[in-house]
C-alpha positions in Angstrom: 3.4 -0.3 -20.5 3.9 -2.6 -17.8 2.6 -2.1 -14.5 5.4 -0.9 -11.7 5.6 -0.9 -7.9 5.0 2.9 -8.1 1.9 2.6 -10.5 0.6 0.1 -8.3 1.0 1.3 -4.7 0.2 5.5 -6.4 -3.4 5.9 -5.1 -3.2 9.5 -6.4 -1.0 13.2 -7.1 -1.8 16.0 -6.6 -0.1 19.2 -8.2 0.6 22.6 -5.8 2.4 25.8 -6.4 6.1 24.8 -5.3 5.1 20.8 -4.8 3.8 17.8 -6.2 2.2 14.8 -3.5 2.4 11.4 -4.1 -0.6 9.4 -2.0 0.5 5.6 -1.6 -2.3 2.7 -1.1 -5.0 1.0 -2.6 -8.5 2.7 -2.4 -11.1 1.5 -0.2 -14.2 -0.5 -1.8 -17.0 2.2 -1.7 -20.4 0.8 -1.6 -23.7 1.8 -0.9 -25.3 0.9 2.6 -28.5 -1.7 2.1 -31.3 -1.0 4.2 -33.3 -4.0 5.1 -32.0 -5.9 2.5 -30.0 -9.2 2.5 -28.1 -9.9 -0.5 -26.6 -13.4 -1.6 -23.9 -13.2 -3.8 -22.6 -10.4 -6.1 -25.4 -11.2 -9.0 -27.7 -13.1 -6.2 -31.4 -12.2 -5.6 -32.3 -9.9 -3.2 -34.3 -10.8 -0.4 -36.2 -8.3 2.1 -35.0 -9.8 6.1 -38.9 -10.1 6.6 -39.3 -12.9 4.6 
């Protein structure tokens, strides 16, 4: 099946007694927060901000 506006821009539906909701846009990046950590890269070494 080949991708449409709707089934791109549909972030998600959700399903009620009398109605169904449609929620447009792309879902944010979730990522965790890094403490006192640098990171280089996606698949870079880590390296502590002390050293």
């Amino acid at each position: 099946m080949t991708p449409t506006a709707f089934t791109r821009e549909t972030f998600a539906m959700a399903f009620y007694d009398s109605m169904i909701v449609f929620e447009k846009g792309q879902p944010l990046r979730k990522t965790a927060p890094a403490i006192g950590v640098e990171r280089k890269g996606l698949f870079g070494a880590a390296k502590t901000l002390e050293g």
